[in-house]
N, C-alpha and C positions, 0 to 999 in steps of 0.2 A: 397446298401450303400458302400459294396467295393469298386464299380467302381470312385466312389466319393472319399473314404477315399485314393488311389491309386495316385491321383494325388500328395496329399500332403506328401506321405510317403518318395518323392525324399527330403524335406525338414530333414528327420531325426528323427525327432522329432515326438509328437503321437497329435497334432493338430490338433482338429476335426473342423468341419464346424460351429455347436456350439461356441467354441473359438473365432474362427473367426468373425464370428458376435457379439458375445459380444464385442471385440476390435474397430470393425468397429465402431459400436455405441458408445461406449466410447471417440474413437478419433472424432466421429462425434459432442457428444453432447458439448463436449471440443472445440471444432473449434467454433461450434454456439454460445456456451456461450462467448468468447473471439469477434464475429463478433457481436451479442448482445449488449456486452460494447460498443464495437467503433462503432457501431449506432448512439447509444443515446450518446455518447460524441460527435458525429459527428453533432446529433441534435442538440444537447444545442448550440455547439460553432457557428453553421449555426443560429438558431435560434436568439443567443446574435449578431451576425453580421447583422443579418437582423434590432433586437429593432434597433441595434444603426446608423444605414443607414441614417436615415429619421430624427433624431439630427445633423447630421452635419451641 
């Protein structure tokens, strides 16, 4: 586990590998939730262009 915890020690700080992955996943589940929205907004608005294509 030193040789792991060693690289991060040039940072300063006592940042484990743990931390890190908690964050990663944090910033991750936050990206997807935010790419999630603009799907489904991206669907509906595709979706409401396509109903109305075939009225004009």
């Amino acid at each position: 586990n030193s040789c792991s915890a060693s690289g991060l020690s040039i940072l300063g700080t006592s940042v484990t590998i743990r931390d890190l992955n908690v964050a990663i996943r944090r910033s991750l589940s936050n990206a997807f939730k935010t790419l999630d929205g603009f799907l489904l907004f991206a669907a509906k608005t595709k979706g409401k262009i396509l109903l109305r294509d075939p009225m004009k």
